[in-house]
Every structure is written in C-alpha cells, then in structure tokens.
C-alpha positions in Angstrom: -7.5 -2.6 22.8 -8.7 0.5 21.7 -6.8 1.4 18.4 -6.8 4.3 16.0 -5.8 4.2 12.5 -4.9 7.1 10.4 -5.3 7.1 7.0 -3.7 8.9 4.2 -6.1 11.5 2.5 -5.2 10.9 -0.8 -8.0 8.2 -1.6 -10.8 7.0 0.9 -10.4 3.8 2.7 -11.2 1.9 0.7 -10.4 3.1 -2.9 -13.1 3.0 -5.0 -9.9 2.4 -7.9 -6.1 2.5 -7.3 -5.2 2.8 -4.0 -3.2 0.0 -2.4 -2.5 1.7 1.3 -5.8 2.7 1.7 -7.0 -0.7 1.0 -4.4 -2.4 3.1 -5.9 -0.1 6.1 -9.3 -0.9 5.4 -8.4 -4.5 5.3 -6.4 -4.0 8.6 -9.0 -2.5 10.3 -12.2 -4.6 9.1 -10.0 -7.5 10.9 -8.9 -6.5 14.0 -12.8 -5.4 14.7 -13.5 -9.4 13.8 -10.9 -9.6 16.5 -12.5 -7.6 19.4 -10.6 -4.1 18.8 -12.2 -1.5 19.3 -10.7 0.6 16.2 -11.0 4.4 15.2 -10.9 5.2 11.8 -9.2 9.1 11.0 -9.8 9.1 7.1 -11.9 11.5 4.3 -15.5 11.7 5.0 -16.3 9.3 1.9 -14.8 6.6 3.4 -16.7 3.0 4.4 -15.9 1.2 7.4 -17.3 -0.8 10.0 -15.0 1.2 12.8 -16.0 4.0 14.2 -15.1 7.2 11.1 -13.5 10.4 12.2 -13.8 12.4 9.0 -10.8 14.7 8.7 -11.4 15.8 4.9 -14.7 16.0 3.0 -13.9 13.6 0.4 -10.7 11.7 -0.7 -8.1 14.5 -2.4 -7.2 12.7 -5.8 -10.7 12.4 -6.7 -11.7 15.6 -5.1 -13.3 18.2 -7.6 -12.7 21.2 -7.1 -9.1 19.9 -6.0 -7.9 20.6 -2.8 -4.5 21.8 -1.4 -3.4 19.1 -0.1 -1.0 20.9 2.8 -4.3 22.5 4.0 -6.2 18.7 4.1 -3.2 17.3 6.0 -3.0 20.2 8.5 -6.9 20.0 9.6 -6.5 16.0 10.3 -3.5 16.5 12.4 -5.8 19.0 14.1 -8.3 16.7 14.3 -6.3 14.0 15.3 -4.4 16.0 18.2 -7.9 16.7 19.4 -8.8 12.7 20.1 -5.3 11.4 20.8 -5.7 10.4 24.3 -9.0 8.3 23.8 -6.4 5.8 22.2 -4.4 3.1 23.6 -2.3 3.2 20.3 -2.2 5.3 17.3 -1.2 3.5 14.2 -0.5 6.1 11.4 0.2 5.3 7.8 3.0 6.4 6.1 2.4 10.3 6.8 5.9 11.6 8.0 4.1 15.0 9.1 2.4 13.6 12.0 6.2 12.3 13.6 6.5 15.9 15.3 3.1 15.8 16.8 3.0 12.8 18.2 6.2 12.6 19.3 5.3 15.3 21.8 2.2 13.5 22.9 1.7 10.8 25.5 0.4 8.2 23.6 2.3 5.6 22.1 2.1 5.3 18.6 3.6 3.6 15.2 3.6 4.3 11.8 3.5 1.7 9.0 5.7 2.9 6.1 4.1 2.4 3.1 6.6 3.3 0.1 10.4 3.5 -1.2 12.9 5.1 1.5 15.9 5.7 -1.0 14.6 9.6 -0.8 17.1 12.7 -0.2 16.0 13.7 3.4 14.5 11.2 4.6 17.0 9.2 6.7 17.9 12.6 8.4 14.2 13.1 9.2 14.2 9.6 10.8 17.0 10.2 12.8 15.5 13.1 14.2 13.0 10.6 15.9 15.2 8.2 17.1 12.4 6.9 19.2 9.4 6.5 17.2 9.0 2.9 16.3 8.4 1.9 12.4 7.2 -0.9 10.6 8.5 -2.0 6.9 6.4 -3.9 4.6 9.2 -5.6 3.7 12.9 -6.7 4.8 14.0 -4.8 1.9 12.7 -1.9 2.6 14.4 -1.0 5.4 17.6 -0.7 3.5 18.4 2.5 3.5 17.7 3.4 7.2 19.1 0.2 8.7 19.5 2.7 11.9 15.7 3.7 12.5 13.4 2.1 15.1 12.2 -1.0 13.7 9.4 -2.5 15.4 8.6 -5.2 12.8 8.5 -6.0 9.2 4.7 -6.9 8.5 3.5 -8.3 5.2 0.5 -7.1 3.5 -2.8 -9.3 3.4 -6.3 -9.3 2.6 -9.7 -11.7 3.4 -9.4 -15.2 1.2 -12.5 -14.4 0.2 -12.3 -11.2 -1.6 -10.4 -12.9 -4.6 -11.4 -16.1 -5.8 -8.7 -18.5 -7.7 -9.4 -19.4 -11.3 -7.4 -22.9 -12.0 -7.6 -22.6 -15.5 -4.6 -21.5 -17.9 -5.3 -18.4 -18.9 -4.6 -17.4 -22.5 -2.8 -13.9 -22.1 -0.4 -11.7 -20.2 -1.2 -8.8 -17.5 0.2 -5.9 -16.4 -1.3 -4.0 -13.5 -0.6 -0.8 -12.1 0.3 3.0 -12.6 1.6 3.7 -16.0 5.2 4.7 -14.4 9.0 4.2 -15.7 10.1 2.4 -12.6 6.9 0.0 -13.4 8.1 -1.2 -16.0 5.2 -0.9 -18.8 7.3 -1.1 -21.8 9.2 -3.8 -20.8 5.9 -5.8 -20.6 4.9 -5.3 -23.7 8.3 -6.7 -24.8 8.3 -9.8 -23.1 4.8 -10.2 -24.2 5.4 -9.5 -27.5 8.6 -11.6 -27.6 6.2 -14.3 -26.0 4.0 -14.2 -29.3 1.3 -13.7 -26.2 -1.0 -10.7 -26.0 -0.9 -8.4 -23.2 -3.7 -6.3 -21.5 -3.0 -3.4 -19.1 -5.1 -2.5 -16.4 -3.4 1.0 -15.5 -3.9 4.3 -14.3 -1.7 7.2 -16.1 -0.4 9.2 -13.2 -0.6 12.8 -14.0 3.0 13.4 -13.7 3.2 10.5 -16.1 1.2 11.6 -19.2 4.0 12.8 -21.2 5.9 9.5 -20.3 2.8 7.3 -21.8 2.4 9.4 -25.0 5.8 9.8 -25.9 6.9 5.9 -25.2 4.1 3.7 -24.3 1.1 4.6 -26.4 2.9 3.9 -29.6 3.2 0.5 -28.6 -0.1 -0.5 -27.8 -2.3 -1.3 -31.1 -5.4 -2.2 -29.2 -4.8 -6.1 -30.8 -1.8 -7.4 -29.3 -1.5 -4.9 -26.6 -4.6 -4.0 -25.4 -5.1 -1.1 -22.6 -8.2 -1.6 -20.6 -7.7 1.3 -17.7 -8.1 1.5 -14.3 -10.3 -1.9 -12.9 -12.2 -1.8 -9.9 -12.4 -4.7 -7.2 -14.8 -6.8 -9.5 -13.5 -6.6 -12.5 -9.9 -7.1 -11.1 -10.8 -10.6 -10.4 -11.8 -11.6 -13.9 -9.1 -10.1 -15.3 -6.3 -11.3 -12.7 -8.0 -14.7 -12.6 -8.1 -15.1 -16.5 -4.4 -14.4 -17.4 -2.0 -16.7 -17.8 0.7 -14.9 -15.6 1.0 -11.3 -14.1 4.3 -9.7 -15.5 5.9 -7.4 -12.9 9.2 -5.8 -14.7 9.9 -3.2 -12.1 12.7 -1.2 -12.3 12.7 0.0 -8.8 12.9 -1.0 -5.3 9.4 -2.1 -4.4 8.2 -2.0 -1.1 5.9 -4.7 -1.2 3.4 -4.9 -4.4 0.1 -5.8 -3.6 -0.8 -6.7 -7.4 1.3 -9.7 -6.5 -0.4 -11.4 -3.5 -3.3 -10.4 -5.8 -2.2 -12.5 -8.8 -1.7 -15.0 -6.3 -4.9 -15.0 -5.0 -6.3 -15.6 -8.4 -4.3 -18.6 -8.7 -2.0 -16.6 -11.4 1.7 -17.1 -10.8 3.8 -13.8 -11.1 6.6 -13.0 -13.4 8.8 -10.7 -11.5 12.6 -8.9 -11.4 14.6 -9.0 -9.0 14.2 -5.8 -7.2 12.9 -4.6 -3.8 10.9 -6.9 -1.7 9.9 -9.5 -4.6 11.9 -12.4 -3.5 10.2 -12.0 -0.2 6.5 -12.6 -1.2 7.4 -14.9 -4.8 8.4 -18.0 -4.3 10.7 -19.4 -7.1 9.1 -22.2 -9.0 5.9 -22.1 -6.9 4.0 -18.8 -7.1 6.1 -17.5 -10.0 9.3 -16.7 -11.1 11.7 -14.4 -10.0 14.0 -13.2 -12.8 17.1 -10.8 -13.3 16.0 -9.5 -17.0 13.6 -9.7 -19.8 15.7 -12.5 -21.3 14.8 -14.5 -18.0 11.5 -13.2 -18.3 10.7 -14.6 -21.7 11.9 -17.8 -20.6 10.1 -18.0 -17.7 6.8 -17.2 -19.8 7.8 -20.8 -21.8 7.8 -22.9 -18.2 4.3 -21.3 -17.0 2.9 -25.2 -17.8 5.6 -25.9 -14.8 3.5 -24.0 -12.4 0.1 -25.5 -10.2 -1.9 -22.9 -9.7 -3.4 -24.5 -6.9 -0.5 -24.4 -5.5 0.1 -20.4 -6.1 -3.1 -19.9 -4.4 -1.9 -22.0 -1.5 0.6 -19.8 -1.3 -1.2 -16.9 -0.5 -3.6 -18.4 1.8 -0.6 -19.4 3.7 1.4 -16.1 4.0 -0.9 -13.2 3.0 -4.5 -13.6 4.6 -5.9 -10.2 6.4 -6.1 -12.6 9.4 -2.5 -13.2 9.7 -1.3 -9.5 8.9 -3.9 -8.1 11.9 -2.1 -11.0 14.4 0.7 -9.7 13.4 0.1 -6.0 14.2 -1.8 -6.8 17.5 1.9 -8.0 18.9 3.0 -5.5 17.4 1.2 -3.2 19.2 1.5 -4.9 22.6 5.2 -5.3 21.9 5.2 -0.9 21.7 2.9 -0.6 24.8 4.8 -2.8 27.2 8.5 -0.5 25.8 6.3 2.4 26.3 5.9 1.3 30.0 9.8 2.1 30.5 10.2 4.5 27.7 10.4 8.5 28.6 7.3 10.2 26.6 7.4 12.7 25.3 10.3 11.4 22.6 13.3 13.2 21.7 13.1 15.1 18.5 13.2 18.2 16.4 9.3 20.2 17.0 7.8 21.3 14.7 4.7 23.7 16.4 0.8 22.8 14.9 1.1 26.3 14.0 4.5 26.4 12.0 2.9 23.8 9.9 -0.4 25.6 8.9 -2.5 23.5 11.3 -6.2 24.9 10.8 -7.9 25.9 14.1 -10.9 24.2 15.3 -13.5 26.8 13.7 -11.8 26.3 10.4 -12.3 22.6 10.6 -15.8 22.0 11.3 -16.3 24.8 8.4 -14.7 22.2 5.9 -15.5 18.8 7.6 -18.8 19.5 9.5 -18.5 18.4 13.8 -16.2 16.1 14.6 -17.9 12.4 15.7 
C-alpha cells in the first residue's frame, strides 16, 4: 500500500524534545515500512525517517529561529502536498483541520488522526461541514463532543517495546511530566507529593503562553529539595527518570485525549497515578498499571498502596495494549476499511471550499525559494 503521512509542522518527526504527535507519526510510520508499506513522509526538512521525506518547511517551527509564520509554513505544505496527492493510495493527515477543504475536493481517499481535545467553539460546525471525511480518535472519550462526525476508528497510541526498557525496582520518588499547564495539573502534584512526605521531580517544558502561570503559582512551590524541576528530558534521559520513580502522578484537570507520558510510565514498569478525566480509564488499568482516582484525597491514598502494584505486571500491560506493532495493524484495516467505502463513495465529498488561494497557499516558485525542489 502506498501510504502518505502528513505531519504537523510544529516539531520534526521525531522531536528532538516535547512532541508527542510527531513522535506517534514517526513511530507509525517506522512500522508500517517493517510491514511492507511503502510510506511517504510530508514533514519539516529536519526530520529523520526511514520513508521516503517530502520537506514542506525548512526546519520544525517551534524551534525555528528566526520564527516563522506559521499560516505561511502551513500554506506551502498544502501546496506541496496537493502537488503529490495522486501518487497515494491513502493520505493519512494528522490532526491539521486546514487540509479537510483540500482534500475533500481531491480524489484520493484520505483520514485524519485527531490528535487533541474537541470541546473547542467551532469545531463541531467545521466537522459537520465534512460530513464525509472519515476521522480517527485516540480515544473513546474523545469523541464526545462530536458523537455525529465520521468515525472510522478509535486507535490507541503505541510505540517499539524496545525503546523503553522496564526498571522493576521501587523507585524512591514522584514524577510529573509534561508542559507546565493549568489543565496539567502541576500544582496539584506537588501537593500530593508533598502530602506524600515523597519528593517530586518535574520534567516539564513552560509553554510560552504559560510563563506567567509558572511564575505566579508554580515556581514558588518548588525549593529545588523536595520539589525539584529538572526541564525538558530527551528520549534517554526520559528512561532513567521514568524508570527510577516510584509512580508517575497525572492530576489533569482536563479532558485528555490520550497521554502518552502514561503508556510511557508503563513502559518503564512505573504504574500511573491518574484522575479521572478524558481517556485515562481507557489506557490505566485500576489496580494493575496504576490507579485511577477522582481527587487528590484519592491520590494520596493511592501513593500509600504503590507496594500493592507488580511492576512487572504494569509493563505487561503495555506490551499487551500499546506496542507500535499493534497500533500500525490497527491503522492498516483502517485504511483498507476507507478504501473499500471509497469504492462506493461519490469523490469529490460534500463540503464548504475553501480555494488554495483564499487560504494564502504559496505558489510553486515561492516554495522551492523556502524549501529547496521538492523530492
């Protein structure tokens, strides 16, 4: 099958730091290649990959200096992208909702993978303007807000066994990892951990939007002792610090979509501490790969019953549910359940257009001036 996926422009595939789509795609893609896909990869120039790499961008935009308008980066890859559609048997776009009115008017089937919350003003309007573009969720949960769209599956994030290696020994503190965000849930961390009499490190990123949020509310609290912020980790240091905790705390206050850092805790053989929210009682499993808890009271319990937990059996979990293996199987009849609909399906879909040139698409001149030939 001859597959293209299209990557947000954000980060490069994969992140060199945060990043969790992007690594998700790169994961994806490395697999269904060890499968016997023939896959396309439409990402920034700086990204690594074993499929074939249509640049779209330079380099990956949050990184990026001098920064780059984003609306100009997204325009040239739908250019770019428009230009190689029909060498694809599918298109499998990430989470982008600009590309809907393109390829909607194309004749070549496509899906896109929604990658975050849906609970946004606008968006279930947008959706139903596409009635016919299939969508997959990351998570039953997800989908709650547009019970009415196109679902074509719900497919759980996964990555190689090998990339993380379990640790089956107790570690001796508390982690939190992730952006330093409200709906995150850093301060609430630190107050289970503190409540714990247990330190807690942080391996977090401080959004920019977020700086005022950290200074005013979550700085005070960390004394470099107790609570301890180590920054951003990248993939090697992630595994000694996931596979050295005791637990990963994950106090969100917001409706996940899926949360990586929890299959990734898992991996390590570190059982998760989670709330109730979004899609965590989907990938936790109560009294086996964590806890799943309604508050911080529940929390701090469930920090005293950690001894209650194998983590041999938390890794077992993962290997079971969350491998890159079965997430690719997943896709692949996915993707032929799409093309055999497409079969009887009237292309081009119905849908509100939005012309290449209302959007600010660049032309082709402008492109190869910023991205060099495309490959």
């Amino acid at each position: 099958m001859k597959i293209a996926q299209v990557a947000p422009l954000a980060e490069s595939v994969p992140p060199s730091l945060y990043g969790g789509t992007e690594r998700v795609i790169y994961w994806l893609t490395e697999e269904l290649i060890k499968q016997g896909h023939e896959v396309t990869l439409f990402g920034t120039a700086d990204s690594q990959t074993s499929a074939k790499l249509i640049p779209v961008w330079p380099r990956a935009l949050r990184l990026g200096r001098p920064r780059s308008d984003p609306i100009v980066a997204q325009a040239a890859a739908m250019d770019v992208l428009a230009r190689h559609a029909e060498e694809f048997d599918i298109i499998h776009l990430h989470g982008d909702w600009c590309y809907l009115p393109l390829l909607a008017r194309l004749d070549v089937p496509f899906v896109t993978t929604l990658h975050g919350r849906l609970d946004i003003p606008g968006l279930p309007a947008l959706i139903d303007m596409f009635p016919k573009a299939p969508l997959v969720s990351i998570s039953n949960n997800q989908r709650l807000p547009v019970p009415s769209a196109r679902w074509a599956a719900t497919i759980y994030h996964g990555f190689p066994p090998d990339w993380l290696r379990p640790s089956f020994e107790r570690g001796q503190y508390l982690a939190f990892l992730g952006r330093l965000a409200p709906e995150k849930g850093p301060e609430v961390a630190i107050r289970i951990a503190q409540a714990s009499h247990m330190q807690l490190r942080i391996a977090a990123k401080i959004p920019r939007g977020e700086r005022g949020y950290f200074a005013e509310r979550v700085q005070p609290m960390i004394d470099g002792s107790r609570v301890q912020l180590i920054g951003e980790v990248n993939d090697a240091s992630k595994q000694e610090f996931l596979g050295h905790a005791a637990a990963l705390l994950f106090p969100i206050n917001w409706p996940e979509p899926f949360g990586l850092v929890m299959i990734e805790a898992m991996a390590c053989g570190t059982p998760v501490i989670a709330f109730r929210r979004g899609s965590v009682s989907e990938v936790i499993e109560h009294g086996v790969s964590g806890f799943v808890v309604d508050d911080e009271a529940g929390a701090i319990k469930a920090v005293q019953r950690l001894s209650e937990l194998d983590r041999r059996r938390v890794r077992d979990s993962f290997d079971q549910r969350f491998t890159s293996a079965k997430m690719a199987e997943k896709y692949v009849g996915c993707y032929e359940k799409i093309l055999a609909e497409a079969k009887v399906d009237d292309y081009p879909m119905d849908g509100a257009f939005v012309s290449t040139a209302q959007l600010g698409v660049s032309n082709a001149s402008l492109l190869r001036d910023v991205t060099g030939p495309s490959k």
